[in-house]
N, C-alpha and C positions, 0 to 999 in steps of 0.2 A: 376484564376488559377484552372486548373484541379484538384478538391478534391477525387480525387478517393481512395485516401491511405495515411498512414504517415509511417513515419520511426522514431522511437524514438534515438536519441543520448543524450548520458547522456556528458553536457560539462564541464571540472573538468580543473583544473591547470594544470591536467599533459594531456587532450585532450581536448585544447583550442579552440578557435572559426575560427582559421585558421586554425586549423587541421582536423576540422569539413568542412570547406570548401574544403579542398583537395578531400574529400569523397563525394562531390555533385554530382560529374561526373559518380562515382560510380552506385550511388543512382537513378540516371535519368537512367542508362543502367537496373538495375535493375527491373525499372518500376513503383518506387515508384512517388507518386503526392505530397505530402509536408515532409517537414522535420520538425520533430517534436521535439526543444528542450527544455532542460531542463534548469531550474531557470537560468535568466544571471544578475541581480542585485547583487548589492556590496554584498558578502556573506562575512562570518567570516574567519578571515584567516585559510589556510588549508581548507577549508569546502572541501568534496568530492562532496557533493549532492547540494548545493546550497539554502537549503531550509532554511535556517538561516542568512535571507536577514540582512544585520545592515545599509543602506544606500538604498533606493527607490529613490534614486534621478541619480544612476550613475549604469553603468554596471561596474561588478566585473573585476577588473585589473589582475587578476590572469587569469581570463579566453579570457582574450586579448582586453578589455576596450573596448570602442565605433568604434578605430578604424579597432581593430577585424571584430565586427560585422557590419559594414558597409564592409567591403569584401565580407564576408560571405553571406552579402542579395546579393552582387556585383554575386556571386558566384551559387547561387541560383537562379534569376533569369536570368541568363544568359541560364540555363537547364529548365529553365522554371517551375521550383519549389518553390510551397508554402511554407507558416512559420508558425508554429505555435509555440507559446513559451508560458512554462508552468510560473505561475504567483503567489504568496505567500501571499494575501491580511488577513489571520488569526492573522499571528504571524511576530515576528521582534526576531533576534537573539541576548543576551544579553549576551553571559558567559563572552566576556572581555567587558565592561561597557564603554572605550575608544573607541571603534571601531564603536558604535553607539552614534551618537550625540544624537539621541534625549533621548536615555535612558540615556547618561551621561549630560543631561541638568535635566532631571528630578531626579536624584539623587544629584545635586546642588544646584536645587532652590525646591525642594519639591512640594508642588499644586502650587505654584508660578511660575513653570516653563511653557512658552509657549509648551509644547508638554505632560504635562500631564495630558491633557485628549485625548492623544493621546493610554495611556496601560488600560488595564481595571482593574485599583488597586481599591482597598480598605481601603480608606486611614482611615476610622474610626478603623476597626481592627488593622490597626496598630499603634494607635493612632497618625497618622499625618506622618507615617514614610512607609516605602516602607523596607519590610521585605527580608534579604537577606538570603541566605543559606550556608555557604561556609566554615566556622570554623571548624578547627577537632576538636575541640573537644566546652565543655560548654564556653561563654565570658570568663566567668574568673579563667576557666583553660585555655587560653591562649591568655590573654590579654597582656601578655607581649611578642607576637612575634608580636603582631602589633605595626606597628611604624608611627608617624605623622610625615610626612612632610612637612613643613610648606612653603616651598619656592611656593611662585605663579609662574604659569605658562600660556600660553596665554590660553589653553585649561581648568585651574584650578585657579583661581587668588585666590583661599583661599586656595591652598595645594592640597596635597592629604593625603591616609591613606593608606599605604601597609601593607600585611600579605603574605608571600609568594609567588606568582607571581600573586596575587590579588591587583589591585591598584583602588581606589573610592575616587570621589571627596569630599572636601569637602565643605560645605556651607562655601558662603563668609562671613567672618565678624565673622565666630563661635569661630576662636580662643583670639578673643580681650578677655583682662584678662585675662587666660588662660595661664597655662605653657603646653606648648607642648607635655610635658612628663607626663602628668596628663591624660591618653588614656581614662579614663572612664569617666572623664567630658569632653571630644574632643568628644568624640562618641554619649553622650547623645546629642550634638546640632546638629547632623545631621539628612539631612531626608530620613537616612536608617538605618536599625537598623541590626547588623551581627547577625547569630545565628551558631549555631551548626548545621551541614551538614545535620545529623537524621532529624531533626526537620520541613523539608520540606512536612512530609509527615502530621501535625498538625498546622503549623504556616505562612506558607505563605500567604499575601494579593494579588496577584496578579493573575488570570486566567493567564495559560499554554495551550500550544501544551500538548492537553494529559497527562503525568504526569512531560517533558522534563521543567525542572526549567529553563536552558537557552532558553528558546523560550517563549517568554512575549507576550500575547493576546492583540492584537490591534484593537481600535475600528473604525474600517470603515466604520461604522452607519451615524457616525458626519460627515456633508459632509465638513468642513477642514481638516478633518483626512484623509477621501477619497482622497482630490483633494493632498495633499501632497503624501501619501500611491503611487497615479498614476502617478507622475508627469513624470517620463521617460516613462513609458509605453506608456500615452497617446500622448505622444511625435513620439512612435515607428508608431503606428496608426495613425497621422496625417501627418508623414512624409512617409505612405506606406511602413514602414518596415518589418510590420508584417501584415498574412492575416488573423491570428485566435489567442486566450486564451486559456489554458486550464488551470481553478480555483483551485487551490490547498485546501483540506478540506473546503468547504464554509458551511456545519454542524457548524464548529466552532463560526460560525458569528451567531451577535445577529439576524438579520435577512434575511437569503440566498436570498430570495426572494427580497427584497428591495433592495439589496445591488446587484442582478444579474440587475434590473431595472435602479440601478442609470449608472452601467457600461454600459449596453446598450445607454442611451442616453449622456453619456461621448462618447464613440467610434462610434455613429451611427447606431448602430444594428450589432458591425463585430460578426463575427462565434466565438464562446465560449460555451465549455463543462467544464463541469465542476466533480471533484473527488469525485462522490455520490455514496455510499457506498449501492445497493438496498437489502433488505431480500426476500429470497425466496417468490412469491405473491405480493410484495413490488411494486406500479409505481413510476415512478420519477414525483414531481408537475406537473401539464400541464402546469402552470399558471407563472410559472419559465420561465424568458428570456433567454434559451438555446437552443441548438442544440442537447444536451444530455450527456450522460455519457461517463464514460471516458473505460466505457466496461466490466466491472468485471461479470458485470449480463450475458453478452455473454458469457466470458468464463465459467462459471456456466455452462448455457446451452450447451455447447459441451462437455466439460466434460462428462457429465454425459449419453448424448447418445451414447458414447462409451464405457460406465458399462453395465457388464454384470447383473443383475439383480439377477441371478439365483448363484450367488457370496454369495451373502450378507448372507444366514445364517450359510454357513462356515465360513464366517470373524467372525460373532456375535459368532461362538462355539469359536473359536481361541482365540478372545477375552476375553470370558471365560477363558479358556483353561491355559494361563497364568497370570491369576489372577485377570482380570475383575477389578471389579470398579464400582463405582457408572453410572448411564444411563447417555449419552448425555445429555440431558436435566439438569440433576443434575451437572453433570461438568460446563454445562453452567453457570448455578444457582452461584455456590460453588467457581467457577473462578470469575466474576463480582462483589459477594459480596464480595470477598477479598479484588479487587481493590478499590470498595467502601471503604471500611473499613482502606483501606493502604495509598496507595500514593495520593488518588482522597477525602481522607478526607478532607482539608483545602476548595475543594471546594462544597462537602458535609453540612460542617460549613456555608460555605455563603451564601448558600441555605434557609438553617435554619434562618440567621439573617437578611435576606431580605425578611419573611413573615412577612405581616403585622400587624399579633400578634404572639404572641406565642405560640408554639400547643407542650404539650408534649410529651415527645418521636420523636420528630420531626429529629431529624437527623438519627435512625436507622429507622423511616420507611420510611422518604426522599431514603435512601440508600437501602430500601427493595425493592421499586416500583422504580426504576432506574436499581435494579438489575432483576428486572420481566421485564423490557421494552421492547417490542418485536422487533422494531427496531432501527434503530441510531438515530432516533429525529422523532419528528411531526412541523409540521408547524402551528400552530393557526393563525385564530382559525379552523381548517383542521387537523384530525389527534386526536381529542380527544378522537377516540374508544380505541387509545394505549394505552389511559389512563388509559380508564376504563378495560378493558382488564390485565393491569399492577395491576391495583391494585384488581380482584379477583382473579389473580394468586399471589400476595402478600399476599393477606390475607389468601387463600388457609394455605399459607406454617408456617406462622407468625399471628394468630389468633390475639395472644395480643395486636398485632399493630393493631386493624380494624377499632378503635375509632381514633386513628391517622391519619391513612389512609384517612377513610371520613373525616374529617377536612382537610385535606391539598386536596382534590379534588376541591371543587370549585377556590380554592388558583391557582392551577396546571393546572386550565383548563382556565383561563380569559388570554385571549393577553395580557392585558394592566399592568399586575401581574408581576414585577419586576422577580418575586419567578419563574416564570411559564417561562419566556422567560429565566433565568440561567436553572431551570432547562432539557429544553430541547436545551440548552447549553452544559450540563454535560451529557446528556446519550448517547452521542457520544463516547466521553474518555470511557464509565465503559463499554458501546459494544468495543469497539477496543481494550481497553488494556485486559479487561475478556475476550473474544472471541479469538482475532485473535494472540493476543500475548501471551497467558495461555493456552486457553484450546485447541487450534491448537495441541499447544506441551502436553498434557496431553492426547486426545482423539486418538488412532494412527492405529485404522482400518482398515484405507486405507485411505494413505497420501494425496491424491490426492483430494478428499473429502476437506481436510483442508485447503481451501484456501479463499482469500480475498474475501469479498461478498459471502461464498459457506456458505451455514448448510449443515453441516457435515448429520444430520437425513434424506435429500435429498439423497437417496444412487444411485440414475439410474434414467434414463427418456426413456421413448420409441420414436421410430422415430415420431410416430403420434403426442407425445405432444413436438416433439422440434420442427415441421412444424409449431406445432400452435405459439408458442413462436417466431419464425421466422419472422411469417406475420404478429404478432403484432407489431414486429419493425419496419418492412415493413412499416406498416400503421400508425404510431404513431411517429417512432424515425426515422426516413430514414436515416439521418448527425449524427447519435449515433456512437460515436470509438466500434468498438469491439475489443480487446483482448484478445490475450493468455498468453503474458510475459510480466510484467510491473519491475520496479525499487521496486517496491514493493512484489511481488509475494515471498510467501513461498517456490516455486518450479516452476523450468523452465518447459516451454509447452513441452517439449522432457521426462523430469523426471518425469512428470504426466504421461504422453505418458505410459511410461516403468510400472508402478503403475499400471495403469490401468488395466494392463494385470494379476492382481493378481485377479481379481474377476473370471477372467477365468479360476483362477492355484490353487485357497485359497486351495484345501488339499495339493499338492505340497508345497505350502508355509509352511501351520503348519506342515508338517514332516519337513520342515526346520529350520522353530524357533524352535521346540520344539529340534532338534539336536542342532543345535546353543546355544542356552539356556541350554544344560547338558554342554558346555566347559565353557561360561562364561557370565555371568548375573551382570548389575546392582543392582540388588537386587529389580524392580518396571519392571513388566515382561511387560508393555504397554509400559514405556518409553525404555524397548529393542526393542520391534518390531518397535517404531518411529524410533531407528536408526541403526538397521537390512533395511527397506525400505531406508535411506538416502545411505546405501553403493549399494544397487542393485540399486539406481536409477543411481546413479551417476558412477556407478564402469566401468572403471577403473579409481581409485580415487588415490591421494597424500594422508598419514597421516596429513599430517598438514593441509588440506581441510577438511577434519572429524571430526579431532579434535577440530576445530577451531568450525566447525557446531554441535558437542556433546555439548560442554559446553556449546556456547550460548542455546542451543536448553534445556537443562536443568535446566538452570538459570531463564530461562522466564517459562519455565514449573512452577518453584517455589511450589516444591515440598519436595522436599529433599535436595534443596541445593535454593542460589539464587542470585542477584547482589549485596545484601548491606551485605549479611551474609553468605560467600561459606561456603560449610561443604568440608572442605582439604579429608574427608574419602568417602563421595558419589561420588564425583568428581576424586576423585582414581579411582573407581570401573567406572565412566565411559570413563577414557582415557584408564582404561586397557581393554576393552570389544571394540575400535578400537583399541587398540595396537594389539589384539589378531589378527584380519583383517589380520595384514601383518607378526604378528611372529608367530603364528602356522598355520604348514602347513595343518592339516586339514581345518581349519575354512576357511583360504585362498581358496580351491582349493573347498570346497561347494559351498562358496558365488562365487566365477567365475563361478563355472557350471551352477547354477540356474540363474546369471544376464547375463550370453550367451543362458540360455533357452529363459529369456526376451527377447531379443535387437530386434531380427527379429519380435517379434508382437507391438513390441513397436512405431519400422520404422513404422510399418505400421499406429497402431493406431498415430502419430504424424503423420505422412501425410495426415493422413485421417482430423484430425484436426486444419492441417493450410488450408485446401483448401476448407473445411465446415467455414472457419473464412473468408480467402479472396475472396472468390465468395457470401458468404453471405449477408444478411441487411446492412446497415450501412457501416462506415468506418473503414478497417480494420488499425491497427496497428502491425508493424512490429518492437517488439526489439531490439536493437542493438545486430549483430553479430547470431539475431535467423533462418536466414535465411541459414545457417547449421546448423548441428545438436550441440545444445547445453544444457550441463547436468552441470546444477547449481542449487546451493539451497540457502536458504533466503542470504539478504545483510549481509556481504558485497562479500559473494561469488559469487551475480547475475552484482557485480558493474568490475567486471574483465576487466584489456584492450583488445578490440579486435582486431585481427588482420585484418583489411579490404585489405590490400595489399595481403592477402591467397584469399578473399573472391573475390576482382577483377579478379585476376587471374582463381580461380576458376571458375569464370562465364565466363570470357572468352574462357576458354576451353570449358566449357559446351555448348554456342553459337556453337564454330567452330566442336563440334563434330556432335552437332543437326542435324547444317546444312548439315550435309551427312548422317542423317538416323541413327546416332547411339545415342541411350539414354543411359542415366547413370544407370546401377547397383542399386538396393535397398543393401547399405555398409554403413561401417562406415566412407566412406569419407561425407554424408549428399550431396552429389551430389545430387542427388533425389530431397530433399529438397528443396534444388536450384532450381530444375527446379519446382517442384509446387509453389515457390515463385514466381520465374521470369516470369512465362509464365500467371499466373494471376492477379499479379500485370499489367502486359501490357497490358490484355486483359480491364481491367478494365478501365485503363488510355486509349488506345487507341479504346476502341470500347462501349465508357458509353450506346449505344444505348440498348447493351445487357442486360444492366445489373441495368433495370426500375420497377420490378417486382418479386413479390415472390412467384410460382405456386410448390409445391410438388406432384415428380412424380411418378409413379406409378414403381413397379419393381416386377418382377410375378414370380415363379418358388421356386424350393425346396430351394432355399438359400435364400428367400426373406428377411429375418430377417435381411441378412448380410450386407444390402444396404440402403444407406440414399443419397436421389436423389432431385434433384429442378432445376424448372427454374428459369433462372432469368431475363426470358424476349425476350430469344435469347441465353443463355449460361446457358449450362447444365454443372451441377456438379453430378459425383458421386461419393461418397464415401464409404467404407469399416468399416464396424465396427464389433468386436470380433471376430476377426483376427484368435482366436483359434481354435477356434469350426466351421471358414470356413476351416482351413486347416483340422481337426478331420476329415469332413464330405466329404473330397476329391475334396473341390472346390467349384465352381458356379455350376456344373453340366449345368442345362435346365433356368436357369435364367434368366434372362431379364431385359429391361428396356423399358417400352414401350413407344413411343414419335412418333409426326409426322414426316410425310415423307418427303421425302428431302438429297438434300445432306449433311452432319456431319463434319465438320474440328477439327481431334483431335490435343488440342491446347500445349498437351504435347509431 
């Protein structure tokens, strides 16, 4: 199968695996080379996203079970298109305890159970018990809404134990002797212990997805755990179902590298990228059985050759301007050690009790040098300068920890260190939930900045060093995804697009905020312009889109308000700051003028950005539904149904007009887009000869600045960047591009 491209589909209950198929024929006109989907193993019910697998053995029935996806490949390759289906090997989803056998085996038979050493518990902390989280309130304030069931059942043969729509087995045999009705001697014989909901963020035994308590850490080390964890997958692979993986968080695994090794020779070598998370400078292993990333690091790099540079110390006065804050760096800091200190303690704690002695102060300077970490993990023994690096920017900051510190070095830097492989276990969670999910929504500069894989401190790249970045993928990652919109993205490749245009506009902007902000204010004048920027990215928006993105975007902020503890009075103040959007008509008729000043450089900078993605290095990927123009912001506003049946249609018009010489309008129908998608998505699939090489070209003339040019073998890309200051300056004028001779087919 031609690898030239993917197409991401996100497949959910309500856009199932035949539905998916209907959209193949689409997809092949388009010009797209594989379809690229999302988790298809038994997930939870309801699941949207799929990432919360309770069954590896069977594809989810909601999404149209095995007979589904036997169509679908039917369906696929009949158009002559690849597979790539994304894969969950971290974590096993547990909130209902029934829906997963093997977690409701291990909650019945305790270490006794054939599958528990299948979760990475802890069973000395909880002394022999598997700690739950779910109680509102302390045991016994409400031990008497839990009721014992006693009746066996074929799934339960000692009972079960209900509290609300909560049911957990119980151990067989627990209730002999025992009156039923006696809940606190039923509960002592089990091997799980309920607690109070709070108490997740001190008491839990078990590694988590991040801080997510329904998502249980599975250990894929142990090759039975493995070979059960694959047993459909490898099934998909052996019976040519699939032609690629793409590894969901493998950071979270005890060891990525081993575990990308064992899959290689489980599947034969097939194609698998994997969800690596790189920091600015950061390479992905060499050493690593991949093909590469799943693109974040590409979107980085385009991003930011469309910042204007000469931006940045109006945003930094702006910034100012409304009340400033501590530096990036300090936000980074102040956001991570929270997480440390909050929801990521229990596995702070385990850290601490898997050193081989005791070191005091061990768990605040564990959590100081996790929150100095400079990037998502190292790999031992590879990777120990992050160490050392982490711990003089620790002790920099935390003097008194320094004697801690050195002690727990030798500890944190030996592979063989139980301490050393959890710990760069956990400094994944304290980057992810500190960074991307806190201080995204705290730092608001310019939004655009704030994205997955991005430092914010990165503010622009010049053409020269994104050519160099280019041809290191070129030479290094050739089969790397690149990316502009993923399922994850804080902001769609169009609402970046639109952002971006602020480095070109920032004092236009702060006369904005700064009028905006005399009508009406949250009272944290950073987290207004976060979402002053979400209404001009997105505008024209629904309130109940805004709204929905305010609160979340506040709560995770975890500033003034947050998810275990809203403040009903901050949270006023930020639904009436969009209420204001739509009931006064000043504010309304500001923010339109200024996000209609946008839209036309916005066009542009997003065109300029999908055609520097798919004529570049690697493999590009295409979003679902991104192939117009699409203004979304974080999940679950990015998880929307699209309509493909507009986008068919659409392309078929845009075909039949082509073909008589007329192109589409730079508008808000995202026609355009279309046609930068279609015509190099096919260039790519239909002429790979073009596109072996990564040569950047030269572009001469007063507007030189405005142009980021390359070959790629045989197919020239040029594209447009700060869009503003070409139209200020009245154009290209005498510009150029200078390239050998010959005749030229423009492919749009």
């Amino acid at each position: 199968m031609n690898l030239s491209s993917t197409y991401r589909l996100q497949v959910t209950p309500q856009f199932d695996l035949d539905a998916a198929a209907e959209v193949v024929p689409y997809l092949r006109e388009l010009g797209v080379g594989w379809v690229y989907l999302s988790p298809l193993l038994q997930a939870a019910e309801g699941s949207s996203h799929g990432y919360d697998v309770v069954d590896p053995s069977r594809i989810d029935r909601a999404r149209g079970g095995p007979e589904a996806f036997a169509r679908f490949v039917q369906a696929a390759r009949a158009e002559g298109l690849g597979i790539l289906v994304d894969i969950v090997p971290n974590h096993m989803g547990i909130a209902t305890p029934a829906e997963n056998r093997w977690w409701w085996d291990v909650l019945t038979h305790g270490r006794d159970s054939v599958h528990a050493d299948a979760f990475d518990i802890d069973w000395e902390a909880g002394e022999g018990k598997v700690t739950l989280t779910f109680l509102g309130g302390e045991l016994a304030e409400v031990i008497d809404d839990i009721v014992i069931d006693p009746a066996p059942t074929p799934d339960a043969p000692g009972g079960v134990a209900r509290y609300g729509d909560h049911v957990l087995p119980l151990a067989p045999g627990s209730l002999e002797g025992l009156d039923p009705a006696d809940t606190a001697a039923v509960l002592e014989r089990q091997h799980w212990r309920p607690l109070f909901w709070r108490r997740e963020t001190t008491d839990l035994n078990y590694r988590r997805f991040f801080v997510i308590t329904s998502l249980a850490g599975v250990r894929v080390e142990r090759p039975e755990v493995f070979a059960r964890a694959h047993e459909e997958i490898l099934r998909w692979v052996r019976e040519g179902l699939v032609d690629g993986l793409r590894i969901d968080h493998p950071d979270g695994l005890a060891d990525p590298g081993g575990y990308l090794a064992d899959l290689a020779r489980a599947t034969g070598g097939l194609f698998v990228l994997v969800e690596k998370i790189l920091e600015h400078g950061e390479d992905l292993p060499a050493w690593w059985e991949t093909d590469g990333t799943t693109g974040y690091d590409a979107l980085g790099q385009i991003e930011r050759v469309l910042i204007d540079p000469e931006g940045r110390a109006a945003l930094d006065a702006l910034d100012a301007q409304v009340g400033g804050g501590p530096a990036y760096a300090d936000v980074v800091h102040d956001a991570k050690r929270a997480v440390a200190d909050g929801a990521l303690t229990p596995e702070i704690r385990r850290l601490a009790r898997a050193l081989p002695e005791p070191v005091p102060e061990a768990e605040d300077a564990l959590a100081e040098l996790l929150t100095a970490y400079p990037v998502y993990r190292s790999y031992l023994p590879a990777g120990r300068q992050h160490l050392e690096d982490a711990a003089v920017a620790a002790m920099g900051r935390r003097p008194d920890l320094a004697d801690a510190i050195r002690r727990l070095l030798p500890v944190l830097s030996a592979p063989h260190q139980e301490a050393a492989r959890r710990f760069q276990q956990t400094a994944g969670p304290v980057m992810a939930k500190g960074v991307e999910d806190t201080t995204f929504y705290r730092y608001s500069r310019l939004g655009s900045l704030t994205e997955v894989g991005g430092d914010a401190a990165q503010f622009s790249s010049t053409p020269e060093a994104f050519h160099r970045a280019l041809q290191a993928r070129q030479a290094a990652w050739p089969a790397a995804m690149t990316a502009l919109t993923t399922h994850d993205t804080k902001r769609s490749e169009d609402v970046r697009a639109r952002l971006d245009v602020l480095s070109e506009l920032p004092d236009e902007w702060a006369r904005l905020v700064a009028a905006l902000q005399a009508r009406t204010t949250t009272g944290d004048g950073r987290f207004d312009v976060l979402l002053w920027q979400a209404v001009v990215g997105i505008w024209p928006a629904s309130r109940e889109r805004l709204h929905e993105y305010a609160l979340k975007a506040a709560r995770e902020a975890a500033l003034h308000t947050g998810w275990w503890d809203p403040d009903e009075t901050f949270e006023a103040g930020v639904r009436a700051l969009i209420d204001a959007v739509f009931d006064d008509a000043d504010t309304r008729e500001a923010l339109g003028r200024f996000a209609a000043r946008l839209e036309p450089f916005g066009w542009s900078n997003a065109l300029s950005a999908k055609l520097l993605q798919l004529a570049g290095p690697g493999v590009p990927d295409v979003y679902q539904g991104t192939e117009l123009w699409a203004l979304s912001l974080v999940d679950p506003d990015n998880r929307r149904p699209v309509d493909f049946a507009a986008r068919r249609r659409a392309l078929a018009d845009l075909d039949s007009t082509a073909a008589h010489g007329v192109l589409p309008p730079v508008d808000d129908t995202g026609r355009a887009k279309l046609l930068v998608t279609s015509r190099t998505l096919r260039a790519r699939r239909d002429r790979p000869e073009l596109f072996t090489r990564y040569t950047p070209m030269t572009v001469a003339g007063a507007a030189a600045a405005h142009a980021v040019a390359f070959d790629r073998g045989g197919a020239l890309a040029v594209a447009t960047r700060l869009p503003v200051g070409l139209a200020a300056r009245g154009g290209w004028d005498d510009t150029v591009l200078l390239r050998h001779s010959g005749p030229t087919v423009d492919a749009f």
